[in-house]
C-alpha positions in Angstrom: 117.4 91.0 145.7 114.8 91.6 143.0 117.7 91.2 140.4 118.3 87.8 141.7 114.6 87.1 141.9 114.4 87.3 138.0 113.6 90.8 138.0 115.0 93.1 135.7 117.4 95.8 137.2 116.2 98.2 135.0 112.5 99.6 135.5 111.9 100.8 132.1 111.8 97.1 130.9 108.8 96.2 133.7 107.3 92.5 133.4 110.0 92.0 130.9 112.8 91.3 132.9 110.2 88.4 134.8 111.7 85.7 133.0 115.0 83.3 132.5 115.8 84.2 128.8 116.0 88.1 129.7 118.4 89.0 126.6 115.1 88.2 124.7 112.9 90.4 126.6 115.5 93.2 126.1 115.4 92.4 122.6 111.7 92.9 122.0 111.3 95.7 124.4 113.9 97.8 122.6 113.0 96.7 118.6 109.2 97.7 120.0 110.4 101.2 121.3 113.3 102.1 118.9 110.9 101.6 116.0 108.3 103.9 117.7 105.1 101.4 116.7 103.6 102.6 120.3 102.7 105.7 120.9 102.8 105.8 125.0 104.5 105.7 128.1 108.6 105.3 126.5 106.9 104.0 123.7 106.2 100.2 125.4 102.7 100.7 126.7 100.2 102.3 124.7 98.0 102.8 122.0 99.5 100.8 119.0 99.7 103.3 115.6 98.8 100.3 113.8 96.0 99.2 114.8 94.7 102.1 117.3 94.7 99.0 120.2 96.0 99.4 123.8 99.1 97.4 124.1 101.3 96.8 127.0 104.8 95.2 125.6 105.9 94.4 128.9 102.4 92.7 130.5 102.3 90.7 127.4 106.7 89.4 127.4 105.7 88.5 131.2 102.5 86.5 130.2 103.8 84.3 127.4 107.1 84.4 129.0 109.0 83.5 125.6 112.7 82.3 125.5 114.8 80.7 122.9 114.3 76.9 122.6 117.0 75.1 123.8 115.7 71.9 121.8 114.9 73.6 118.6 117.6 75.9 117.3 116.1 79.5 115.8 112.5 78.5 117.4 111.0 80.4 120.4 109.4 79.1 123.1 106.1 80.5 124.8 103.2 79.5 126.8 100.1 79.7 124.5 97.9 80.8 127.3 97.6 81.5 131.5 96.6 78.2 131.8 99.2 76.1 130.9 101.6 78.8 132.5 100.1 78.1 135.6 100.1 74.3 135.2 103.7 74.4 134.0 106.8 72.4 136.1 109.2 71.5 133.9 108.6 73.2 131.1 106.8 70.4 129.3 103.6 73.1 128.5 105.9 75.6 126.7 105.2 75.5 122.7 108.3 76.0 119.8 107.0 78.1 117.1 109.0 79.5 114.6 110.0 83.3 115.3 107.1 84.5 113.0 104.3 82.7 114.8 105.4 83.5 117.9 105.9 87.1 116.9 102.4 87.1 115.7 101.1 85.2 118.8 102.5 87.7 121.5 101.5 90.6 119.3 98.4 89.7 117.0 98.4 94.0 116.4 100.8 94.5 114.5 100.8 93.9 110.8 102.6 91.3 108.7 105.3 93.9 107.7 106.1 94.2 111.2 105.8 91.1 112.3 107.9 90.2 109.5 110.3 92.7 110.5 111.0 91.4 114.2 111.6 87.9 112.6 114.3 89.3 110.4 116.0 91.5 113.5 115.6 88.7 115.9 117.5 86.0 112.8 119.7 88.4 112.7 121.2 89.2 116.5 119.7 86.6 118.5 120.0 83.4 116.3 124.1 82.4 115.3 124.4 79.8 112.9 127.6 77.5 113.1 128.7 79.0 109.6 131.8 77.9 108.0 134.1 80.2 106.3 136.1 79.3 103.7 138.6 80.7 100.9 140.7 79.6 97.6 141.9 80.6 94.4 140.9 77.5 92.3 138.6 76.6 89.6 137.0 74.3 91.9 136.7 77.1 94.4 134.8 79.6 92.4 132.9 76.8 91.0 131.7 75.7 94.6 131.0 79.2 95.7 128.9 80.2 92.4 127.5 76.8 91.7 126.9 75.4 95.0 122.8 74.8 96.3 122.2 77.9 98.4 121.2 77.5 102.0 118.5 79.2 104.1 117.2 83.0 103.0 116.7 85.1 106.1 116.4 87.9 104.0 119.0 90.3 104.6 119.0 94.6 104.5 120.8 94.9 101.2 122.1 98.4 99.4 125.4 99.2 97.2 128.1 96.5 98.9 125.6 94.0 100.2 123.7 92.4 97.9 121.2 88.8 98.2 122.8 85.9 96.8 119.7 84.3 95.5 119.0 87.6 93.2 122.8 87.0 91.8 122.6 87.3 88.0 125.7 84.5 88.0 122.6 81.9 89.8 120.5 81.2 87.2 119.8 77.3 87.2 121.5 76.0 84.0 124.7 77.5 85.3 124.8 74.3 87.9 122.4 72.1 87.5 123.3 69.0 86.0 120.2 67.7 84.2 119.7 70.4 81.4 121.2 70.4 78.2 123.8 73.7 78.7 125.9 71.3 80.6 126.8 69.7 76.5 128.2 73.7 75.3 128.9 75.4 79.1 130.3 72.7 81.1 132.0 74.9 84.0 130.6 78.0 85.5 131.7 81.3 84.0 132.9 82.6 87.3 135.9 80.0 86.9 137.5 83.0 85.0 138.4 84.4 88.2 141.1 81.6 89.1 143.8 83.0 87.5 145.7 84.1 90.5 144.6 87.7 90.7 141.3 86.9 92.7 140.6 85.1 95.7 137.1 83.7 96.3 136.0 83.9 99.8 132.8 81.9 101.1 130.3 80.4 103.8 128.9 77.0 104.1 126.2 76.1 106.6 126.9 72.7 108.6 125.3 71.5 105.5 127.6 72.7 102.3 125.0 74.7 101.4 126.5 78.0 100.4 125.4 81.1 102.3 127.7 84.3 100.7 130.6 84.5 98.3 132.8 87.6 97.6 135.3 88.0 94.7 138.3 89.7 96.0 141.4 91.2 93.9 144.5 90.6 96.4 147.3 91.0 93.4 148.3 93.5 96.8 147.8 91.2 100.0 148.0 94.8 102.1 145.1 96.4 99.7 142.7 93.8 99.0 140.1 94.9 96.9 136.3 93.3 97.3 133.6 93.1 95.4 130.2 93.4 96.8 129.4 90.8 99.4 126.4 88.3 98.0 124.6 86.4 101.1 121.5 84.9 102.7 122.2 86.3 105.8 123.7 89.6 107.7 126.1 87.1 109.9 127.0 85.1 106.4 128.0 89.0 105.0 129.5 90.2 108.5 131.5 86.9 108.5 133.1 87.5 104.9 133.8 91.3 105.3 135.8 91.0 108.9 137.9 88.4 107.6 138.3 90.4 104.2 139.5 93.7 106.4 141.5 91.7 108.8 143.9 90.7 105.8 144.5 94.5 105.3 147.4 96.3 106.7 146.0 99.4 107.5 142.7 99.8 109.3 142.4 103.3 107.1 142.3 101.2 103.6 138.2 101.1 102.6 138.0 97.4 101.0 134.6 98.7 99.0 135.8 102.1 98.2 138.4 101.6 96.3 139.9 102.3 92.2 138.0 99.0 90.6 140.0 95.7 89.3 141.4 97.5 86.0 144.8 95.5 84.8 143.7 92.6 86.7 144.0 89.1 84.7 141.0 86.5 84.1 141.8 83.1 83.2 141.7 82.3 79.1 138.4 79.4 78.8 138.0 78.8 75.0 134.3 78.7 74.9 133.1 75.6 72.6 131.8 77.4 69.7 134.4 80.0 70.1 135.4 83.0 71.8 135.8 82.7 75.8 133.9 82.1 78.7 133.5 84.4 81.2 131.4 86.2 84.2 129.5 89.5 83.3 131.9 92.1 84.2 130.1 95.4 85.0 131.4 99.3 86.2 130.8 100.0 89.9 127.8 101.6 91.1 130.4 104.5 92.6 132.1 104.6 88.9 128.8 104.8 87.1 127.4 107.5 89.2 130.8 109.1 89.4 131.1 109.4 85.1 127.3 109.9 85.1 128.0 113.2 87.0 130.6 114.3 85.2 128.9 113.8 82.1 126.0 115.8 83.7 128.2 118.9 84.5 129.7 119.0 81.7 126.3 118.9 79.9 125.5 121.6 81.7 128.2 123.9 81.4 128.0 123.2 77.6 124.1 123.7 77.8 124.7 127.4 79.7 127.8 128.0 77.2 124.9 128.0 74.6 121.9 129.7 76.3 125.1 132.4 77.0 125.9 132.5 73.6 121.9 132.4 72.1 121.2 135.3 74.7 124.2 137.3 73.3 123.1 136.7 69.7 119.5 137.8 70.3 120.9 140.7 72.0 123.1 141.6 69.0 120.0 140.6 66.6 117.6 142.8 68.2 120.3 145.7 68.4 120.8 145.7 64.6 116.8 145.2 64.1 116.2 148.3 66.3 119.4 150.5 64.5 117.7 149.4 60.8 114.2 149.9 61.9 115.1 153.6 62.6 117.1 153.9 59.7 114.1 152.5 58.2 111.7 155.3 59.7 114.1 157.8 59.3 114.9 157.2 55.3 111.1 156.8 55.1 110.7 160.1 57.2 113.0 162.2 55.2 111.6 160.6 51.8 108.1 162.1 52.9 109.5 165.4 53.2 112.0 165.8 50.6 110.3 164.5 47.4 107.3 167.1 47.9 109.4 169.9 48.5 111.7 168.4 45.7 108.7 168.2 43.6 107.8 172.2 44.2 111.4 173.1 43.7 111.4 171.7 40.3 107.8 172.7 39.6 109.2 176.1 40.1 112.4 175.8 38.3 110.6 174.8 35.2 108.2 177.3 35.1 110.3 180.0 36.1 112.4 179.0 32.9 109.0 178.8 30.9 108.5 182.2 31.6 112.0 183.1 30.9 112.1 181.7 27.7 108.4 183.2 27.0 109.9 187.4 27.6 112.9 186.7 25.9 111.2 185.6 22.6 109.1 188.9 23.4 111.1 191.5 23.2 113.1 189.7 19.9 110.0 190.4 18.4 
């Protein structure tokens, strides 16, 4: 009865589950508590480590009673105060606010980085975006994926396979804009290289052709396609690309990332104008950089211990002969101390013992 009164079957969630848009309340209730910003009772109702304020999670999702606007896509919808809840029929006193200000209205302690935070979570899971997804092997399609305007940032977690488009080094503006004068000596983008038939481009367009993510993909093997890193606005726009890159796979083992890199692939031969050819920076992997930088490292090392072996063995032979010559040293010296006195007295004695000799003999001839 209290389920189908609006109330929410489970008690931990309280004054959230009050409400018609209870996926929401859930939402909030568990990005407050997983992320620990409450120290209290299960981490909804308490003092906030922030800002060292009493906060109820739950008293405040019943009071401004938000929901996702039905007329506004991406907007939230809240009473700005008890008053107008009160006065409210048909939902003409509820306000639209974008996530952030509504964030920010419902929970004025937190800081920016966490307000920013919920806005990011709540783009992310609770907002779907009619996103087209699209794929080709073309000039023209790696021309519309690199050079086509980008579409709405909603600032995506990034790290080694998921990367933001707008930081792309291929996006810089006289790649595709048509009123500079790089148009006169670059007149395609680089990344048409890619069309030779070894790649396939893969891509997502908002409802307005504004692109959202690309991804360069090697599919010379249709079973074993290998990606590069996914480039997007969005965490649906990279989701979108990687599921229907793995679901051209044949085995659900193969890691479409982690795989040996693009060597032997072909690029398509562009004469550049002033000579030479045109085409996209080509870089090693992060996993192949790190993976020779490592190797390099240990073998550094085993070449570094090879020589403190071999300078610790040397000193220890150096320091053997030093000690072996410093007692022949002291003994030589030793035995010089002795022997040249008593050498001295022996001869002393020889030659006057012969003196003397010499001295009787001539004697007794006289």
């Amino acid at each position: 009865m209290l389920e189908t009164w609006g109330y929410d079957a489970d008690y931990d969630y309280g004054y959230a589950g009050c409400t018609s848009d209870r996926k929401l309340k859930r939402f909030i209730m568990d990005q407050v508590r997983d992320r620990n910003w409450i120290a209290g009772w299960r981490m909804a109702r308490g003092i906030c480590n922030n800002s060292g304020q009493y906060m109820n999670t739950g008293q405040r999702l019943g009071y401004f009673n938000p929901r996702r606007s039905e007329e506004f896509k991406g907007k939230i919808s809240l009473f700005k105060n008890h008053a107008d809840a009160v006065r409210d029929v048909d939902g003409s006193r509820r306000v639209a606010m974008k996530v952030g200000r509504a964030f920010k209205s419902m929970f004025p302690n937190f800081c920016d980085a966490q307000i920013e935070i919920l806005g990011d979570a709540f783009r992310a899971e609770m907002v779907s975006k009619d996103l087209t997804l699209k794929s080709g092997k073309s000039r023209a399609d790696f021309e519309k994926a690199y050079g086509g305007a980008l579409g709405t940032n909603e600032n995506p977690d990034t790290g080694c396979y998921r990367k933001f488009l707008g930081n792309s080094c291929l996006r810089p503006s006289y790649l595709y804009s048509d009123d500079n004068y790089h148009k006169d000596n670059l007149p395609h983008h680089p990344a048409q290289a890619y069309a030779s038939g070894d790649f396939t481009i893969y891509w997502v367009e908002e409802p307005d052709g504004k692109v959202a993510g690309r991804c360069v993909v090697l599919t010379t093997d249709p079973d074993k396609p290998r990606a590069g890193p996914l480039y997007g606005l969005s965490e649906q726009a990279m989701t979108t690309m990687g599921k229907a890159i793995e679901a051209t796979r044949a085995d659900d083992s193969w890691d479409i990332f982690r795989h040996s890199g693009w060597a032997g692939a072909k690029m398509l031969n562009i004469p550049y104008v002033n000579g030479g050819y045109v085409a996209p920076i080509l870089m090693w992997s992060l996993h192949a950089s790190l993976s020779w930088i490592v190797t390099t490292c240990r073998l550094i090392s085993v070449v570094v211990s090879m020589l403190v072996h071999t300078v610790v063995f040397l000193r220890v032979r150096i320091i053997a002969v030093m000690i072996v010559v410093t007692v022949c040293m002291r003994t030589i010296s030793t035995t010089l101390i002795v022997l040249v006195p008593l050498c001295v007295r022996v001869a002393t004695t020889t030659v006057t013992a012969c003196v003397r000799l010499i001295t009787v003999t001539t004697t007794m001839t006289t």
